[in-house]
Backbone as JSON, one array per atom type, in Angstrom:
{
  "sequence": "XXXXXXXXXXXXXXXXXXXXXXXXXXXXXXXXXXXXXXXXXXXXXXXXXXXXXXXXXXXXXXXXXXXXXXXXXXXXXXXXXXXXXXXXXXXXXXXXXXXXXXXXXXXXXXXXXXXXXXXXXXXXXXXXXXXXXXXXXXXXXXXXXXXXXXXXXXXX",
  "N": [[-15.5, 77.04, -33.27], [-18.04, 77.18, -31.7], [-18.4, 74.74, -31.55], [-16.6, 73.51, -29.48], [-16.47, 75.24, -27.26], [-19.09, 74.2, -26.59], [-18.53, 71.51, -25.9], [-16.49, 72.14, -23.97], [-18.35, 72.99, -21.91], [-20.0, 70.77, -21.74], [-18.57, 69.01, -20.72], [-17.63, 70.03, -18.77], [-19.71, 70.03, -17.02], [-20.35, 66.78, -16.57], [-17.9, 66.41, -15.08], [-18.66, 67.89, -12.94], [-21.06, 66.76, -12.3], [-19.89, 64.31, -11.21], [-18.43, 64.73, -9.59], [-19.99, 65.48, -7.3], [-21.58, 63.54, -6.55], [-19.72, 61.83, -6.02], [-19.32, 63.06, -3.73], [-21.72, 63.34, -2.28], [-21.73, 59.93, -1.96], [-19.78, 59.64, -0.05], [-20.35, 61.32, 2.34], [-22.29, 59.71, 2.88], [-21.28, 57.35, 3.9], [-21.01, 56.09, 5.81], [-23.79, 55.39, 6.47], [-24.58, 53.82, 4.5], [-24.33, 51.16, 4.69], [-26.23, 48.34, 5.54], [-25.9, 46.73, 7.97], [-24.28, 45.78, 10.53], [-21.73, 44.08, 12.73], [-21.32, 42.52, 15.8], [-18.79, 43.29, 16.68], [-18.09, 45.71, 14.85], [-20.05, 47.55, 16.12], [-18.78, 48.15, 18.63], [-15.98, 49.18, 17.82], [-17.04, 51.08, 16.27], [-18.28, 52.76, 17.95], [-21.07, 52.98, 18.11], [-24.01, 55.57, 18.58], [-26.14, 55.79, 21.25], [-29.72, 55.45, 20.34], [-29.43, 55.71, 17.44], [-30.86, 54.15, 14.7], [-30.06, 51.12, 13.32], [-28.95, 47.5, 11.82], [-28.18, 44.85, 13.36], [-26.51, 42.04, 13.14], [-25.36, 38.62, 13.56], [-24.49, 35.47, 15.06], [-26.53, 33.68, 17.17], [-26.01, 33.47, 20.71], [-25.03, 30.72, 22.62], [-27.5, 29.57, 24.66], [-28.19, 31.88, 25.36], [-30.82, 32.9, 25.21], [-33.49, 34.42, 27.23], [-36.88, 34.27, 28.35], [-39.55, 36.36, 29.41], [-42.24, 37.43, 30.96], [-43.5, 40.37, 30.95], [-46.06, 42.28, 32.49], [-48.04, 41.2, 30.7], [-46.81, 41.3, 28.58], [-44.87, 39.82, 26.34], [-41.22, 39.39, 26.54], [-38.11, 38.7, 25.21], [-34.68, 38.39, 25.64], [-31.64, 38.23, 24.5], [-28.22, 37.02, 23.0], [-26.36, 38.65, 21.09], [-23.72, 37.16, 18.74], [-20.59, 37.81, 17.37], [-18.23, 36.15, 17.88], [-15.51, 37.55, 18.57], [-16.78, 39.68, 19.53], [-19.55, 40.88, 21.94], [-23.3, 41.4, 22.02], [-25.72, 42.53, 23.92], [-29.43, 41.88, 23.72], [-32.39, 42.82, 23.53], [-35.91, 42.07, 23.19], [-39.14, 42.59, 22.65], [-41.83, 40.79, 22.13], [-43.05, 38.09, 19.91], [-40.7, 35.84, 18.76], [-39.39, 34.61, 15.36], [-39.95, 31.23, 14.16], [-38.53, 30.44, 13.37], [-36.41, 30.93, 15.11], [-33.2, 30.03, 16.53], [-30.89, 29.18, 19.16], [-27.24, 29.71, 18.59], [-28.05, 29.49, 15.94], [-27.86, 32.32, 12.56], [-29.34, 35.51, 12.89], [-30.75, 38.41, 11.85], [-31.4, 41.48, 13.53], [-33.47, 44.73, 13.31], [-33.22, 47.78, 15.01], [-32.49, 50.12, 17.82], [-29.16, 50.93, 20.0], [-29.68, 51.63, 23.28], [-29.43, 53.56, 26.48], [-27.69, 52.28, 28.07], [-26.06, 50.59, 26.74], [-27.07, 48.25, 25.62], [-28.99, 46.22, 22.77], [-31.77, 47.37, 21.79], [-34.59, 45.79, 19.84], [-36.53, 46.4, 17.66], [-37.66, 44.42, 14.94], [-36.89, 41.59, 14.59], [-35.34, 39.05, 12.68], [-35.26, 35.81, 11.72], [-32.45, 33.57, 10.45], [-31.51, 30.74, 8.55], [-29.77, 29.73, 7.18], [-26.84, 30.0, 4.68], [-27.89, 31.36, 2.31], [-29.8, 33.04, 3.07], [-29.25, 34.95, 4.83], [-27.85, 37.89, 4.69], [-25.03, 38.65, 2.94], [-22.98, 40.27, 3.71], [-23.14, 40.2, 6.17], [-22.43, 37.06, 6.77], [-19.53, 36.99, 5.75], [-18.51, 38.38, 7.24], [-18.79, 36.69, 9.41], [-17.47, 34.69, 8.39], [-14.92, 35.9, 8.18], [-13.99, 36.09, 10.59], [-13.79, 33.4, 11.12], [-16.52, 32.48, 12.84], [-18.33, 31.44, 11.04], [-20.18, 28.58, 10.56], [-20.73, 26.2, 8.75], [-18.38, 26.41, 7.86], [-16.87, 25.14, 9.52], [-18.31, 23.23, 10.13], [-17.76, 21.82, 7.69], [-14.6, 21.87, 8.11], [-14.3, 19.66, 10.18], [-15.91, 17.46, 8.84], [-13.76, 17.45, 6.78], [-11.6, 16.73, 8.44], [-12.03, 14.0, 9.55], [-12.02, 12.7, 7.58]],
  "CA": [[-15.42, 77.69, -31.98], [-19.17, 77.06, -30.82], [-18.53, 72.88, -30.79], [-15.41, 73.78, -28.62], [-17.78, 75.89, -25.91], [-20.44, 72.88, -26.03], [-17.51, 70.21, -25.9], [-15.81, 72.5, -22.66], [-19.31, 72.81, -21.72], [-20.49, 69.7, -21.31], [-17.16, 67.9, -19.82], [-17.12, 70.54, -17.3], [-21.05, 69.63, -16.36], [-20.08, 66.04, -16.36], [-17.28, 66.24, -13.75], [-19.05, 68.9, -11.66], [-21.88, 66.02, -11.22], [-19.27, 63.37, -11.15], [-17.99, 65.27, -8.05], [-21.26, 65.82, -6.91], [-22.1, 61.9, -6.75], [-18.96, 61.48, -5.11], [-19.58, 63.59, -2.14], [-23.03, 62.36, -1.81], [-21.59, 58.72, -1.3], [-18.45, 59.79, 1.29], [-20.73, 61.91, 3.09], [-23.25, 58.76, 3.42], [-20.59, 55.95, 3.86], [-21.37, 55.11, 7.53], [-25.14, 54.6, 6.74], [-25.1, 53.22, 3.53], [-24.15, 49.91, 5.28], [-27.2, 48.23, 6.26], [-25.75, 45.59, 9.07], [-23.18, 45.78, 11.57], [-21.82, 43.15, 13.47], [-21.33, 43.09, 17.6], [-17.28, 43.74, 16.47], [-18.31, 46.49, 14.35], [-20.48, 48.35, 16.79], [-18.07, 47.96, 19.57], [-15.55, 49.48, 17.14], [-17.42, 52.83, 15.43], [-18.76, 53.38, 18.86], [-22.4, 53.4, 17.82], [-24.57, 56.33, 19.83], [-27.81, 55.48, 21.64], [-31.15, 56.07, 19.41], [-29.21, 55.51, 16.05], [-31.3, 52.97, 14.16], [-29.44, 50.53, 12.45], [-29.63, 46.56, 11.96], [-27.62, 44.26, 13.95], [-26.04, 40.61, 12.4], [-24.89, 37.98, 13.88], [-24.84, 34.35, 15.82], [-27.13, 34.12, 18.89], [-25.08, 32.74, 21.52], [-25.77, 29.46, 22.62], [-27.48, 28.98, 26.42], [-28.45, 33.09, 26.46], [-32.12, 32.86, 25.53], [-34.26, 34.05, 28.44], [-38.09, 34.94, 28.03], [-39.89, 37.41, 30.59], [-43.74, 37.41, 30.65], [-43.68, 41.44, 31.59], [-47.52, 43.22, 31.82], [-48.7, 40.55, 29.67], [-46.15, 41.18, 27.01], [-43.69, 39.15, 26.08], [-39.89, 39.99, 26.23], [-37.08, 37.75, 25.07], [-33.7, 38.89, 26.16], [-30.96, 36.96, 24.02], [-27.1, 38.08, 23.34], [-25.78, 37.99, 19.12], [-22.04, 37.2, 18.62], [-19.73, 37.08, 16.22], [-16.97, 35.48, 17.52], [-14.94, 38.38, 19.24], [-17.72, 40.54, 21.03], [-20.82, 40.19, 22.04], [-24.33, 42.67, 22.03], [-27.45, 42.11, 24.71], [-30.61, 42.03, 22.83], [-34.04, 42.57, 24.33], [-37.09, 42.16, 21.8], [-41.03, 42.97, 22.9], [-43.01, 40.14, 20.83], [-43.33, 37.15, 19.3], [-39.78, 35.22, 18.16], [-39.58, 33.76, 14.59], [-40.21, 30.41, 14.22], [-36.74, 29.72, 12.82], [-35.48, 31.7, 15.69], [-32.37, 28.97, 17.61], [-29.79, 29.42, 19.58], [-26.38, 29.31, 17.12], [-28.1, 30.59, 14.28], [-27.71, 33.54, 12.23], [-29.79, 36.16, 13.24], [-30.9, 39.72, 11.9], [-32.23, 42.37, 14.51], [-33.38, 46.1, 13.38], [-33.75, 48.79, 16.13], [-31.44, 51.08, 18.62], [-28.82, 50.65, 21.64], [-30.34, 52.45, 24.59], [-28.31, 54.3, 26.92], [-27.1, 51.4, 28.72], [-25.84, 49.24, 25.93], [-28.23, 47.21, 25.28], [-29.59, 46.68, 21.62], [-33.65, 47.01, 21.75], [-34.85, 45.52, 18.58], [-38.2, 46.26, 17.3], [-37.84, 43.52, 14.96], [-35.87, 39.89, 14.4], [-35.05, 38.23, 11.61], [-34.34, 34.58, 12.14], [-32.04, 33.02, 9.52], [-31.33, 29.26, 8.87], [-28.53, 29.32, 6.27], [-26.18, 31.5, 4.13], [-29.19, 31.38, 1.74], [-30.89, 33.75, 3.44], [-28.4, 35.78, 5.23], [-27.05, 39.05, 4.47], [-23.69, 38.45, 2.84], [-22.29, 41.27, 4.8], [-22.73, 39.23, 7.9], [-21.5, 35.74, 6.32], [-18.55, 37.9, 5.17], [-17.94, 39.35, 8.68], [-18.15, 35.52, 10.07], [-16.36, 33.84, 8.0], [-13.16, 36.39, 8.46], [-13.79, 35.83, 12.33], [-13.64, 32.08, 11.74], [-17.33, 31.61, 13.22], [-19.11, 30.8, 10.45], [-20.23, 27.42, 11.09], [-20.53, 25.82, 7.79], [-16.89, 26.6, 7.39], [-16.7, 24.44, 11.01], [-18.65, 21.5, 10.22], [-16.59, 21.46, 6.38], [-13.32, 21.31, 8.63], [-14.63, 18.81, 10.43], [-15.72, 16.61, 7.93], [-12.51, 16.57, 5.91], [-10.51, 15.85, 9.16], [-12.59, 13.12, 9.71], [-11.85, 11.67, 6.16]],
  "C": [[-16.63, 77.34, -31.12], [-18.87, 75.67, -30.36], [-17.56, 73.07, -30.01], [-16.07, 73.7, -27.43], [-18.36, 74.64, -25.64], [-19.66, 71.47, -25.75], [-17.4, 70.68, -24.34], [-17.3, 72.26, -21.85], [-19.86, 71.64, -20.68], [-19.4, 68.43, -20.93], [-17.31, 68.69, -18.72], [-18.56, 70.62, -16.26], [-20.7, 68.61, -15.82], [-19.18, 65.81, -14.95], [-17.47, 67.59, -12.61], [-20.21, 67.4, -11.51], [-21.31, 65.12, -11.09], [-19.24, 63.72, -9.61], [-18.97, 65.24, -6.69], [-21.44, 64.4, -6.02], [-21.49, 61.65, -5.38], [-18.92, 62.25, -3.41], [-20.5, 63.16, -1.4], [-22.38, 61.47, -1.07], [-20.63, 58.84, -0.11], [-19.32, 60.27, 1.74], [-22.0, 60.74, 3.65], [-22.71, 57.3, 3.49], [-21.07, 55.38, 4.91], [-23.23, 54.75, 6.96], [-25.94, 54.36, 5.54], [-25.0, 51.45, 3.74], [-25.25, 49.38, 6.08], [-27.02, 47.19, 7.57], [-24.5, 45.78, 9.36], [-23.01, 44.85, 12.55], [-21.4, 43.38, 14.72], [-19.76, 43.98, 17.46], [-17.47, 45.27, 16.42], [-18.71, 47.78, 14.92], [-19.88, 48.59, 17.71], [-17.01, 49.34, 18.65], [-15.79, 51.19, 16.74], [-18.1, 52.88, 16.79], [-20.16, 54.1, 18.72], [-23.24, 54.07, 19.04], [-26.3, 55.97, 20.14], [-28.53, 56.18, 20.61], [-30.66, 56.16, 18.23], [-29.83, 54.43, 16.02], [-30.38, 52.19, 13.32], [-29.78, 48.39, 12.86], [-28.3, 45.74, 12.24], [-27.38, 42.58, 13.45], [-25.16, 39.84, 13.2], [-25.25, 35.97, 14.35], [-25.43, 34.61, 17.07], [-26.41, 33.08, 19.56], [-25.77, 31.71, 22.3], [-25.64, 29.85, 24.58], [-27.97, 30.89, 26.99], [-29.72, 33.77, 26.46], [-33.16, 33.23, 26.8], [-35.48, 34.66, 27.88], [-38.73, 34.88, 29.0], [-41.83, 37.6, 29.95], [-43.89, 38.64, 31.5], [-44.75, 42.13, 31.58], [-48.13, 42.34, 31.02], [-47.89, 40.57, 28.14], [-45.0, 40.25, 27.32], [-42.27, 39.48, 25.69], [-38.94, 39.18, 26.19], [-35.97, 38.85, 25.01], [-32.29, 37.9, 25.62], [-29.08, 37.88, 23.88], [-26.99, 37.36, 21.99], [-24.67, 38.03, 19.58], [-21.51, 37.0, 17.55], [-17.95, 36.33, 16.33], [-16.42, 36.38, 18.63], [-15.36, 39.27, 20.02], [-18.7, 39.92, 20.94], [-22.15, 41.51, 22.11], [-25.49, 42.27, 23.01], [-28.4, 42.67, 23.58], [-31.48, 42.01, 23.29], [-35.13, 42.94, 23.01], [-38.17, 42.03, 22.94], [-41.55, 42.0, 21.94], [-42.25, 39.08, 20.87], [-41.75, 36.89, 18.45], [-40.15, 34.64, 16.79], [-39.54, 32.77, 14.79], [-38.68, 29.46, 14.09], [-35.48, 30.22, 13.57], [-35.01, 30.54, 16.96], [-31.51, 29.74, 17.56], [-28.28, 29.27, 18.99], [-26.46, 29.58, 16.11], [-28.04, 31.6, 13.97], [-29.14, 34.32, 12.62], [-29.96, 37.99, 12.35], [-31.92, 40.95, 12.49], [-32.67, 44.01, 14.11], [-33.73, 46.65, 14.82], [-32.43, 49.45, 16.34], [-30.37, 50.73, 19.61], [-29.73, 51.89, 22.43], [-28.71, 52.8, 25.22], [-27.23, 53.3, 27.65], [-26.31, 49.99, 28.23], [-26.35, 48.5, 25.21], [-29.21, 47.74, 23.74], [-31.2, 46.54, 21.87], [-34.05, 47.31, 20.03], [-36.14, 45.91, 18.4], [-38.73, 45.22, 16.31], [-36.95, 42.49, 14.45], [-36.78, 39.24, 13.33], [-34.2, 36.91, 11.81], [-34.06, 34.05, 10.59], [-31.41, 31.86, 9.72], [-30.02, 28.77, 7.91], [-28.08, 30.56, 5.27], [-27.22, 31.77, 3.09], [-29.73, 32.78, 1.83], [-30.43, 34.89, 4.1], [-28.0, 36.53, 4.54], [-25.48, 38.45, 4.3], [-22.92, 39.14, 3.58], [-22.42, 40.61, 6.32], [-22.08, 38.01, 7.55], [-20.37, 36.45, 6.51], [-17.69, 37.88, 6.46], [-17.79, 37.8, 9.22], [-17.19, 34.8, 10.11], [-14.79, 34.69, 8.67], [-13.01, 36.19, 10.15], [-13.84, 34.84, 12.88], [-15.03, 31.54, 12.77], [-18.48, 31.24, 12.24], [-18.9, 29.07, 10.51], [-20.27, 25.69, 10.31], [-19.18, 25.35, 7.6], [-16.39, 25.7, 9.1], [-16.94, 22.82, 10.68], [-17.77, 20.91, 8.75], [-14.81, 20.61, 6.77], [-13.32, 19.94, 9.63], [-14.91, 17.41, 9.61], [-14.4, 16.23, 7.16], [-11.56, 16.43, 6.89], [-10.64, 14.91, 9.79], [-12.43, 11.88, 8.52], [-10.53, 11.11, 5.83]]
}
């Protein structure tokens, strides 16, 4: 009769913190996702002053840089294909930061749209990229890899 009790016991601990777990993670689904792409945010209707980190292609030709007060402000737009996000950064660009390449931005939208990064992450290949953004390209057909591949074999 007692191993019974400590059997019921300890199954009915088990799926009380099973349950437990599981609420945790549903109740933290939206911001267990660390990157969202322009689609994405367009989509869940992300609200000004949420932090979160932004993935994508920087669109070719939308580069501009603003010498404001002595600081420096680059003003660029990410894409993935189907939308698009304005980007304004304060500082100093990575080194590996071109036009076409992958890109990862943390910071906020502001009230007006516009993502303000605090800081950029320039990336040069899937290497280095957040699979969760590859992921999101590829299914939107702009990963670019998967461009120059089709290219090549309809060239052969």
């Amino acid at each position: 009769m007692r191993k019974k009790r400590r059997l019921y016991l300890m199954l009915t601990s088990i799926a009380v913190l099973g349950l437990a777990v599981l609420l945790v993670l549903s109740a933290l689904e939206d911001s267990i996702r660390l990157f969202y792409d322009p689609t994405e945010i367009v989509e869940k209707g992300i609200k000004p002053g949420q932090d979160f980190r932004l993935g994508g292609l920087v669109a070719t030709d939308s580069l501009e840089r603003h010498e404001i007060k002595g600081a420096m402000v680059n003003k660029f737009t990410v894409t993935d294909g189907n939308e698009t996000v304005d980007v304004t950064y304060e500082g100093l660009l990575p080194d590996l930061f071109r036009e076409g390449q992958g890109v990862v931005a943390e910071g906020s939208m502001n009230s007006a749209g516009v993502f303000v990064a605090t800081e950029v992450l320039a990336k040069h290949d899937e290497n280095y990229m957040p699979k969760e953004v590859i992921d999101s390209l590829k299914k939107r057909g702009e990963w670019q890899r998967d461009k120059s591949a089709k290219t090549k074999a309809g060239a052969s």
